[in-house]
C-alpha positions in Angstrom: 16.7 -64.7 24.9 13.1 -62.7 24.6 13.9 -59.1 25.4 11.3 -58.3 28.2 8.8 -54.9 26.6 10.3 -51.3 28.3 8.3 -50.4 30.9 8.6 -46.7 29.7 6.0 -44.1 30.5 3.8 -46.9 31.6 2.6 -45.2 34.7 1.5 -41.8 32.7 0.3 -44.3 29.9 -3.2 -43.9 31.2 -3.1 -39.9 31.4 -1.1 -39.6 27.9 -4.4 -41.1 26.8 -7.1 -39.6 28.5 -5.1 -36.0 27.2 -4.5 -37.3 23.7 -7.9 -38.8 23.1 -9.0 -38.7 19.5 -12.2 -37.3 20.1 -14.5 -34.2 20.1 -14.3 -34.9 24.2 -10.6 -35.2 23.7 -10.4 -31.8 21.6 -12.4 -29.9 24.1 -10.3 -31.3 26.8 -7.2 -30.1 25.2 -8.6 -26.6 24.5 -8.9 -26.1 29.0 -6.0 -28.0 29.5 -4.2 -25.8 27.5 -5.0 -22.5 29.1 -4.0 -23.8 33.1 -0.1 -22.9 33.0 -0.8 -19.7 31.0 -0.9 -17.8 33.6 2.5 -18.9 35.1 4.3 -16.5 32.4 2.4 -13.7 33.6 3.2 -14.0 37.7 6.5 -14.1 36.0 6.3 -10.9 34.4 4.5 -8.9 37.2 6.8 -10.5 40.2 9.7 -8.9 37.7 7.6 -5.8 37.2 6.8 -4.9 41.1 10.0 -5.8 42.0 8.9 -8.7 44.6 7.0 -7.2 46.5 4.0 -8.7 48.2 1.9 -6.3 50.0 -0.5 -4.0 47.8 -3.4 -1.7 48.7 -6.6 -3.3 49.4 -7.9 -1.5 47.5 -6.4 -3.6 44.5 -6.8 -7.5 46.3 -10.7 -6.4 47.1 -11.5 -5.5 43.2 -9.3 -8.9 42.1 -11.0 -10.6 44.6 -14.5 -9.4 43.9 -13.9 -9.9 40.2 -12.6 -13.6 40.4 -15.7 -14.4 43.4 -18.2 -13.1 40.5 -17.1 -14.7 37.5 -16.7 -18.0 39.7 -20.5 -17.7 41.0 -21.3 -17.0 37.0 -19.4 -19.9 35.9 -21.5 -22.3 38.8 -25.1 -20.8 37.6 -25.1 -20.1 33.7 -26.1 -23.1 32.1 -26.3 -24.2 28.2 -29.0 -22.6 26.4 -31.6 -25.4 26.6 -32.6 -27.3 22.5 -36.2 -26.1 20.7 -38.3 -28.5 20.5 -39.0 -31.4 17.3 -35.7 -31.8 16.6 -34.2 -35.2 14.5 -31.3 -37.1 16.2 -28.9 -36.1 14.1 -29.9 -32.6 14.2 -30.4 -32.6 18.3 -26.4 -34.5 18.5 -24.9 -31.3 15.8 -27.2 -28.8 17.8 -26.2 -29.8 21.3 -22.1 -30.4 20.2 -22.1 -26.8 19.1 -23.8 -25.3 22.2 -21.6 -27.7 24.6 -18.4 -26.2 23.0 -19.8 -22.4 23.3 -20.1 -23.0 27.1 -16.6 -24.5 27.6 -15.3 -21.5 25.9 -17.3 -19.4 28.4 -16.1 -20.6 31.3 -12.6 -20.2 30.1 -13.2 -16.5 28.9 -14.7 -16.3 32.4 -11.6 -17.7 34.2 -9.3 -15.8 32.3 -10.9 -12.2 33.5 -10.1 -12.1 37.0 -6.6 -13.3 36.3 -6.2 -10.2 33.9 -7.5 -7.7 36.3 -5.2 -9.0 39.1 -2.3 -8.4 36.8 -3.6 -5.1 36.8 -4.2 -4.5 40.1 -1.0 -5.8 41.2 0.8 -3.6 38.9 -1.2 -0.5 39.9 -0.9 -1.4 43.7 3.2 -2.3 43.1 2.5 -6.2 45.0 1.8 -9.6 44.4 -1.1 -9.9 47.1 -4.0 -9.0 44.5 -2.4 -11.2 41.3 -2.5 -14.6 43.8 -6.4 -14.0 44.9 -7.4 -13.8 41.4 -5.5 -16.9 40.5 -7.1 -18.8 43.5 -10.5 -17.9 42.5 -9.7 -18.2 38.4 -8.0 -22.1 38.1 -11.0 -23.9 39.4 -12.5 -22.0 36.9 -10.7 -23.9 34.5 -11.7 -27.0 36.1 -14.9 -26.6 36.2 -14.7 -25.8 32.5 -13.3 -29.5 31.7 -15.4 -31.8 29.8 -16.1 -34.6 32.6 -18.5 -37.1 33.8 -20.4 -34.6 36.0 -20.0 -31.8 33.6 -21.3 -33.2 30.8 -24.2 -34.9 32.5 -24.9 -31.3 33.7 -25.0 -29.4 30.6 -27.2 -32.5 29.0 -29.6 -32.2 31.5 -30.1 -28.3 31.2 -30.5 -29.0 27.0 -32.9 -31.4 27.6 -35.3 -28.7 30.0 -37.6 -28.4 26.8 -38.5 -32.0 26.2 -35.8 -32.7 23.1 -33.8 -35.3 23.7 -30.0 -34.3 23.0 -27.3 -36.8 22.1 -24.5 -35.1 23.0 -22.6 -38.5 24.5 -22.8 -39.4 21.4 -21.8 -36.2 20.0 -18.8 -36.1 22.1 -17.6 -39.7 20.8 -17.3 -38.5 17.5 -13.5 -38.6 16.7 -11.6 -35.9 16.1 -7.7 -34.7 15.3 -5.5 -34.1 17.9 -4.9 -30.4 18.0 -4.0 -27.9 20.8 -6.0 -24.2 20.8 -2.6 -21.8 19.7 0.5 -24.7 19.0 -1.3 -26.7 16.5 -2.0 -23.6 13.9 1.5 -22.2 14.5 3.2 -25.6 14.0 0.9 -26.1 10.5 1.6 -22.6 9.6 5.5 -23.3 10.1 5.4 -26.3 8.2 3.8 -24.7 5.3 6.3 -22.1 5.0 8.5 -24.8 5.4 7.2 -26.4 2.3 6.9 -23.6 0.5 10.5 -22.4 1.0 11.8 -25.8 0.0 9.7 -25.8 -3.2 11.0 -21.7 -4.1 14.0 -22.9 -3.4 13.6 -25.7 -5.7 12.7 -23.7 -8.4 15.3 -21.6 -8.3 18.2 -24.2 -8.7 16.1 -25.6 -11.8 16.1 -22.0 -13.3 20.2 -22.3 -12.3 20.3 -25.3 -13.9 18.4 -24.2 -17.1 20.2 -21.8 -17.7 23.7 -23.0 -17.0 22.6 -25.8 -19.3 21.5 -22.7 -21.7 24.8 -20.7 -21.4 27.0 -23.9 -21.9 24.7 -25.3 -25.5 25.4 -21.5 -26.6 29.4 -21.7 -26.2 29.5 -24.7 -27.7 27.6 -24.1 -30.8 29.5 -20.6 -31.1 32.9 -22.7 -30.7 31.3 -25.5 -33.4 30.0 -23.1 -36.3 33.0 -21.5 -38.0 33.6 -17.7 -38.3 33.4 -16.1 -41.4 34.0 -12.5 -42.4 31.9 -10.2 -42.9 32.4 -7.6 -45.6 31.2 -4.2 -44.4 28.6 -2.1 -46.9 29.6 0.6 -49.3 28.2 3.1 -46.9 29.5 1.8 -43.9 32.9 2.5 -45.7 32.6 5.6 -46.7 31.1 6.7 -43.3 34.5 5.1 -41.4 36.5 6.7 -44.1 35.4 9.7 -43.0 33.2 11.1 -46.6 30.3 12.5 -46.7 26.8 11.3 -47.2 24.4 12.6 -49.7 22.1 14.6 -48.2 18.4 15.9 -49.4 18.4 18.9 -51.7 17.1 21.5 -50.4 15.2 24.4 -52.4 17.1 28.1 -53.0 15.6 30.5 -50.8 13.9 33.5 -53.3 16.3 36.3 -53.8 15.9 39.9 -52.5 17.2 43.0 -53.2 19.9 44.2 -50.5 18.6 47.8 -51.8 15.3 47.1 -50.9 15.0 49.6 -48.0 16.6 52.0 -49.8 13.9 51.8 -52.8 12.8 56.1 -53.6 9.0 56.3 -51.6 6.5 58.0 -54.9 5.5 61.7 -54.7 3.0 62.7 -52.8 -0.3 63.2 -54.9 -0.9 66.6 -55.5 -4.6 68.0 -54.7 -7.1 67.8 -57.3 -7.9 72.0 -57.2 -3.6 72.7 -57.2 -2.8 71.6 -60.9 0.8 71.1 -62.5 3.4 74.2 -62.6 2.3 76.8 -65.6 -0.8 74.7 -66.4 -4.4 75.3 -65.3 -7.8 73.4 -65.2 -10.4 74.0 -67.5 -12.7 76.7 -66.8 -10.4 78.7 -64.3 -9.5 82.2 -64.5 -5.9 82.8 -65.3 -5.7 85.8 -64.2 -6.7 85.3 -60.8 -3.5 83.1 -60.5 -1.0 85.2 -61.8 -1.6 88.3 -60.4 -1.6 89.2 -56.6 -0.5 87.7 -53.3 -2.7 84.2 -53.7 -1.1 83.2 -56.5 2.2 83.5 -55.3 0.9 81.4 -51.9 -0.1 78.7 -54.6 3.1 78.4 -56.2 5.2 77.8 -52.9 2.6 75.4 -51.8 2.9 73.7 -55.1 7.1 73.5 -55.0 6.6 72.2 -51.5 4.7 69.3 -51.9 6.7 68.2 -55.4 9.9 68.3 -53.0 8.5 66.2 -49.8 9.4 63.0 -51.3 13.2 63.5 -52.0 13.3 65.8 -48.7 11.6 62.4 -47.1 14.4 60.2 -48.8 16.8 62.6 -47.6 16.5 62.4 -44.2 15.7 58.7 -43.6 19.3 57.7 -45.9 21.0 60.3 -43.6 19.0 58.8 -40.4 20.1 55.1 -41.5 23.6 55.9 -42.1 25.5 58.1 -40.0 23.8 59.9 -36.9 21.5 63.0 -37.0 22.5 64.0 -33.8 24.2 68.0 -33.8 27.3 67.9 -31.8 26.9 70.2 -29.0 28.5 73.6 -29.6 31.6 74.8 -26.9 30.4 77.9 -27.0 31.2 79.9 -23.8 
């Protein structure tokens, strides 16, 4: 018995395919289809925001409405930049491909302004009144923005105001991957980190591996070679033992004399004009020195200065030993 074909899917066959088409039409079709239940999430978050209310100022539905009416009458009247003039085929098709896709993204960016103002303005004016007549006037936006017959013919026509000839049909035929505007970079990105995380981890079990495969070659050569004693060094000996190591010699320090500070200090010199006791210089008068009060002056000046070296010593041995310091007296 012949198993009769599934029948799944067969009635959305035909808009699976005019969605999915593999072609720079296709891609552009996908980039405006993507954007029309976008703003579903966001009358989501506001209804949740305001509470449910509807009523608002008017105020706030007069700016979303002026917003979305001007952005709608832009999106009717702004047509593709027209193509210079003595262009080649190829160059016109490349040209006029580029300048189609910069007008379907401006009549997107053009719908998606009113709808972000009415957010606003519904939020500010605490209903939902303002959020709904920006949305009326921003999804036909979007529609107008898809790549169809009427469309295309449109934006052709305005390209061709110069006299070039511009292949965009033919432009738009060209195929193309099958991507979506936000889903198709995060689904590539994910899949790379994917990939990546499955070769890291990889990596790291063949490291495991290595060096389990290491740790197990290293017991078993260890448990393979035989052990063999190992006699310990002289020195090592003698430092367990506990002796002593031979040092460096070191040099004796010079030796000093512990008397040293108490070496006798030399006389003072005696003036050239005062001469030894009992003994004159040449050519002086005698008798000038022993007779009278100056000679007598001399004498004691003489005895003085022949003592002041032992008195010195004197004092600085009694300073350095005991103290020089007179008791005080307890006299009344």
């Amino acid at each position: 018995m012949v198993e009769r074909p599934r029948k799944r899917f067969r009635v959305l066959r035909p808009v699976i395919d005019y969605v999915l088409q593999p072609t720079q039409e296709g891609e552009l079709r996908r980039r405006v289809l993507f954007w029309i239940p976008a703003p579903l999430p966001v009358v989501g978050l506001v209804y949740f925001l305001v509470g449910g209310d509807l009523s608002a100022p008017g105020w706030t539905i007069l700016l979303a409405g002026s917003v979305g009416v001007g952005t709608l009458v832009m999106a009717m009247v702004v047509p593709p930049t027209p193509l210079p003039e003595g262009l080649a085929p190829p160059v016109s098709a490349r040209r006029s491909l580029h300048r189609y896709r910069q007008f379907v993204q401006f009549r997107v960016a053009l719908a998606l302004v009113p709808m972000v103002v009415g957010a606003l303005a519904a939020l500010s004016g605490g209903g939902m009144y303002p959020l709904f007549v920006a949305l009326a006037l921003a999804w036909p936006q979007l529609l107008l923005a898809l790549p169809t017959f009427f469309t295309i013919t449109r934006a052709r026509r305005a390209m061709e105001s110069r006299g070039t000839t511009a292949y965009l049909w033919h432009a738009l035929s060209r195929p193309a991957k099958v991507t979506w505007p936000i889903a198709t970079p995060l689904a590539r990105s994910y899949r790379s980190w994917r990939v990546e995380r499955a070769r890291r981890l990889a990596q790291e079990k063949e490291q495991d591996i290595e060096r389990d495969r290491a740790w197990k070659e290293a017991v078993d050569s260890e448990r393979a070679a035989p052990t063999e004693p190992v006699v310990p060094s002289a020195e090592e000996t003698e430092a367990e033992n506990g002796g002593l190591r031979r040092t460096r010699r070191l040099h004796a320090l010079p030796e000093e004399n512990a008397d040293a500070d108490n070496e006798p200090t030399a006389l003072i010199p005696q003036p050239e004009h005062l001469g030894e006791e009992g003994k004159g210089t040449e050519g002086e008068d005698t008798s000038s020195r022993t007779f009278g009060a100056g000679s007598t002056v001399h004498r004691a000046a003489s005895r003085l200065l022949e003592q002041g070296g032992a008195l010195s010593l004197r004092v600085r041995d009694r300073r350095r030993g005991q103290a020089n310091r007179r008791p005080p007296s307890h006299k009344p």
